[in-house]
N, C-alpha and C positions, 0 to 999 in steps of 0.2 A: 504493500500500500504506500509505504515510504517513497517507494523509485516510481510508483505509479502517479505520484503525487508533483516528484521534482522535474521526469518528465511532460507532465501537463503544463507546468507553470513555465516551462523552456517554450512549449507549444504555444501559451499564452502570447510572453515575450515576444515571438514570431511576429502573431497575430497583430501587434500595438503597430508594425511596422509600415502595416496596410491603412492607418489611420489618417484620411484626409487625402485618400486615394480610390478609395474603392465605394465610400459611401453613394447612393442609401444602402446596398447591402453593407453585410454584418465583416467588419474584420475577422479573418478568420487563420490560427495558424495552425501547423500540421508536423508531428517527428515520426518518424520510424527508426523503430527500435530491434534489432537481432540477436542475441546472444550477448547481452550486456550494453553493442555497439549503437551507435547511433547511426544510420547508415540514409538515413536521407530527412531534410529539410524543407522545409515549403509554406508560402504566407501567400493570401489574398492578394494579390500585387497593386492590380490596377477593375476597375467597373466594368465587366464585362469580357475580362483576362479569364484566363485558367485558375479554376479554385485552388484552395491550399494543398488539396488532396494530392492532386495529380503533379503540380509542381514537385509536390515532395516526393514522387513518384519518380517523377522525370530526374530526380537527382538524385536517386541512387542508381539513376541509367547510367547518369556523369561521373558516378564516383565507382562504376562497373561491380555495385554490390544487387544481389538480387532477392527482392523483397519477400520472397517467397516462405508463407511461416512465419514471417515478421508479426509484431506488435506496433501498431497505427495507433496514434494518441489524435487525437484532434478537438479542437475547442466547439465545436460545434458540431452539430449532427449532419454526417455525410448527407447531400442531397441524392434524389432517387429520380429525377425527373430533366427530361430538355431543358433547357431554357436557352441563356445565351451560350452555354456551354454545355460539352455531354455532362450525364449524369457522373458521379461521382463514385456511386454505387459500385457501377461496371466497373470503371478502370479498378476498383478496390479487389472485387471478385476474380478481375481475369489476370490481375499481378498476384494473387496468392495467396492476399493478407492471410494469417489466423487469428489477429485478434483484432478487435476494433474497439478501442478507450476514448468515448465521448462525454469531453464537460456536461453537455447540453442536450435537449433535443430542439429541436427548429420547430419552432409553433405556425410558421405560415401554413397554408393552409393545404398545399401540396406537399408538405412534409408530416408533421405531428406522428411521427414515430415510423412513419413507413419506411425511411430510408435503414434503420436499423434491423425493422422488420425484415427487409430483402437482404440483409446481409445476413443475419440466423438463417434465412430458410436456405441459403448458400453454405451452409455452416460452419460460417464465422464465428467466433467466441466475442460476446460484444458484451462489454462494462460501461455500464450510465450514473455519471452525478460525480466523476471527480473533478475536485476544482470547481462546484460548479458555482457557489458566489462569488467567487472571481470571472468567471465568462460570462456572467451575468450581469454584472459592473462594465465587461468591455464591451457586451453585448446592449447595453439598456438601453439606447436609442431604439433598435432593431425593433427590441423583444415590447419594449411599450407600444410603438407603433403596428406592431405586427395585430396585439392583443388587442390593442385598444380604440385604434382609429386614431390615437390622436397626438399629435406633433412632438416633439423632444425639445424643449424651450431652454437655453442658456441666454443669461444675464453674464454682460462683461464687460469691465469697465478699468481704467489705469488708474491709479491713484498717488498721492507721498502719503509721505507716513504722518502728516497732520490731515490727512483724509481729505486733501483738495482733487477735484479733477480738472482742473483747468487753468491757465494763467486768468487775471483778473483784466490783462489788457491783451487786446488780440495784437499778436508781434509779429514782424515780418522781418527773415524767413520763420514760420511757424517752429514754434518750441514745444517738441513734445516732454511731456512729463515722465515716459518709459523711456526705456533704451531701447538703440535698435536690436538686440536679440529678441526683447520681447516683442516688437513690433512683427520681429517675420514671424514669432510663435502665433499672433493675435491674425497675421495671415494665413497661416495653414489650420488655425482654426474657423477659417471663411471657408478655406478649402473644404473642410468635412459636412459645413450646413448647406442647405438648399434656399435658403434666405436669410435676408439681414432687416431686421429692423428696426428704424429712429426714430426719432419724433423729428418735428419740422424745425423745429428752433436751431437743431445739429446741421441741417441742411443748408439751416439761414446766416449760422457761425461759421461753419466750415466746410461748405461746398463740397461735400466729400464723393466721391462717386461709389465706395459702398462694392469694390471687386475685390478680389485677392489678385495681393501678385508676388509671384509669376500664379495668372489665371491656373495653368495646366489644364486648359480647356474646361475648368467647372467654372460658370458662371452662377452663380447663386440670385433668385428673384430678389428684388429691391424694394423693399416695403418701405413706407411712409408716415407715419401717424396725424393724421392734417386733418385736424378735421372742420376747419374754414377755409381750406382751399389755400394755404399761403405758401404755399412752394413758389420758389423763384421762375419765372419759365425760361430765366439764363443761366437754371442751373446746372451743374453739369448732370447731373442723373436727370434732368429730363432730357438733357441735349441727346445724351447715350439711349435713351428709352428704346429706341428703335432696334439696338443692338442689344439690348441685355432686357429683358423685363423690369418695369418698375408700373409697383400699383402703388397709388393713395389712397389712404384708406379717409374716409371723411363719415361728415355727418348726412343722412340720408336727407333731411331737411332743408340743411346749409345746399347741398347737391341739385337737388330742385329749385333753390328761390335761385342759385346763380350758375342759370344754363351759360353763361359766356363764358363764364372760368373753367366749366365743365368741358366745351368744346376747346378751348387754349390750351387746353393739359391734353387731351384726347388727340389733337394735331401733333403734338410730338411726339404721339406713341405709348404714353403712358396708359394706363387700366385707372378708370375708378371705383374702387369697391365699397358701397355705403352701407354703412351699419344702423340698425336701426333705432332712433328716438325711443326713450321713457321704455325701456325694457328692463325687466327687472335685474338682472345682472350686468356685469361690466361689460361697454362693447369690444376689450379685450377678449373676453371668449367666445366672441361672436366670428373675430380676427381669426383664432387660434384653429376654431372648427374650420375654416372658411380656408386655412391653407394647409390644413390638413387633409382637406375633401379633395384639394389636387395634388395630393401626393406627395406634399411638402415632409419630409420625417423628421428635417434637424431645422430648427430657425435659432438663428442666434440676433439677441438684442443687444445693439451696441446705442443705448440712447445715455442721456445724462441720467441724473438722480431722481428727476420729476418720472419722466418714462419707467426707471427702473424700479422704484419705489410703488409705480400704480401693479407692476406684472408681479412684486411683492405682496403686496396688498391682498393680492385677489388669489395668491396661492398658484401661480400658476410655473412660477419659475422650476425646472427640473434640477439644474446644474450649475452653479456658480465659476466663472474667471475672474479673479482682482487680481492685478498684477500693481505691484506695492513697488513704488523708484525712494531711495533715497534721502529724500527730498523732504525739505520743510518750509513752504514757498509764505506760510504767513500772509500777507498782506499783498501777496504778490499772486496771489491764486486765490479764486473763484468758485463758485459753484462746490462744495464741500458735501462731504456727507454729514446727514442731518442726524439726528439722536433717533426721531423716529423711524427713520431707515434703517439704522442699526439697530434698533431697537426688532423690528420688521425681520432683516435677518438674524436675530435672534429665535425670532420666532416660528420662521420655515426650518428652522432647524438647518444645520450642515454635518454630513456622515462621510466617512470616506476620505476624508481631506488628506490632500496631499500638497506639499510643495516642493517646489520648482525652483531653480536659481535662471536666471539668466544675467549673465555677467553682475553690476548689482544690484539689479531688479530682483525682486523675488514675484512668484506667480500661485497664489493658493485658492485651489480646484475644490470643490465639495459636491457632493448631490444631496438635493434636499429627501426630507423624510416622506415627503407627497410621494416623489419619485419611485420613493426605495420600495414603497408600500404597491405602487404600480409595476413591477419587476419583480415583485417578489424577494426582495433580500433585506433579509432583518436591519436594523438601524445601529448595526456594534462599529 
């Protein structure tokens, strides 16, 4: 159980590598094991690449060992079905495996046990549930969305250590408050969502255009929070709308009484999606459902403290980013985190926490207890 344990968490390891590459599917990584040896290796790579399976397959072709009778660890439950790739199953069955050690089993709805089942009745020797709140922690995105229908929400935001986000006077050239390590980590975490979204005043301060870079070809949808229509129409995410998606979200109201704003945003390509007046919940979860219904899995909000604090509020945040610089800007920064926001995260609770260095930034990760209770994994 010991070795079945250290090899899972190696397979884990793999798997973190596929992270902000492969999403919406699940990172997923893969070891084979022979006679004590490790004799091949394999991670999710790329959306729409070769699974961990068969990669790891494929490399013990490279390292000319043959997996025949081998023991297969993988963090997730082999698939049994086409999709963009063959099944995983097959290549499992006609390379030889004899055992198959899955974290997890895959809840979507073409899987829920069947791919394990096709390997017993192959008779494969198959072990389920090591590791398995650990690949349920790398899995959570997936495994909520899979279950639930509904989006994977992170809150992120940079901050000093006197809890400003912002200078107090807008500087030219702009003065970020992180470093650049953390800024490319705050980009590869663009990379892993399928949307971003701010309120309009971030738009109105800082022109941002809201992509990751280098893109690597994920363009993630470009949400808004506006709900009087005050997007600049010389901004640059409207300019880009035509190349990338960008919806404003507004008021269904305000959207009716001013058809001319409605057409001026609509000419450059943008989406407006109106939520509706005097309902009895926030029109955050009206947003949340609304981009969930197209397939959105990951959205990540990069707004100020006003933004951040309502998707607190309302319980909706999954996962927290703070990435904490140095810094004690006093007098000199702006916009701060308020008592009842901390207070707020206080009370979503944060599990999991992890931190990060990036050079002297530090970067401290949590998932709230909403989450945890969504996925299944106790709050230790």
């Amino acid at each position: 159980m010991i070795q079945d344990e250290k090899y899972m968490r190696a397979a884990l390891k793999l798997a973190r590598r596929g992270i902000s590459s492969v999403e919406p599917n699940p990172a997923v990584g893969c070891l084979i094991v022979k006679a004590g040896q490790i004799i091949g290796r394999g991670w999710h790579k790329k959306f729409g690449g070769p699974h961990a399976e068969l990669n790891a397959l494929e490399d013990c072709g490279s390292l000319g060992a043959n997996p025949q009778g081998a023991t297969m660890y993988v963090t997730l439950e082999p698939c049994c079905h086409q999709g963009r790739t063959p099944p995983c199953t097959r290549a499992i069955i006609d390379a030889g495996i004899g055992k198959v050690v899955a974290a997890l089993i895959d809840p979507s709805e073409h899987a829920r046990g069947a791919g394990l089942e096709q390997l017993r009745n192959a008779a494969i020797e198959v072990q389920l549930g090591v590791c398995e709140t650990e690949a349920r922690l790398l899995s959570a995105p997936f495994l909520k969305f899979t279950t639930t229908g509904k989006c994977w929400t992170i809150l992120k935001w940079a901050q000093s250590i006197d809890g400003k986000l912002a200078y107090a006077e807008k500087i030219e050239p702009k003065k970020w408050i992180s470093g650049e390590l953390s800024r490319k980590d705050a980009h590869r975490l663009r990379r892993r969502v399928q949307a971003i979204i701010v309120g309009v005043n971030t738009v109105i301060a800082d022109d941002p255009l809201l992509t990751p870079r280098p893109s690597e070809g994920r363009e993630p949808v470009r949400v808004v929070l506006d709900s009087s229509l005050r997007i600049p129409l010389e901004s640059r995410l409207l300019r880009t709308a035509k190349e990338s998606l960008v919806i404003v979200y507004a008021s269904r109201e305000y959207v009716k009484a001013n058809p001319k704003a409605v057409e001026s945003i609509s000419q450059k390509g943008a989406k407006i999606l109106a939520y509706p007046d005097g309902q009895n919940r926030s029109n955050l979860h009206f947003l949340l459902k609304e981009l969930s219904r197209r397939g959105l899995q990951q959205v990540l909000v990069e707004g100020g403290p006003r933004v951040a604090s309502s998707f607190l509020k309302e319980n909706l945040a999954d996962e927290l980013y703070i990435y904490i610089a140095p810094k004690i800007l006093g007098r000199s920064g702006s916009i701060g985190i308020t008592k009842p926001m901390a207070e707020l995260i206080s009370e979503v609770g944060l599990r999991h926490v992890d931190i990060k260095q990036f050079d002297n930034d530090v970067c401290l990760t949590g998932i709230t207890d909403k989450a945890l209770r969504e996925i299944s994994v106790s709050d230790g």
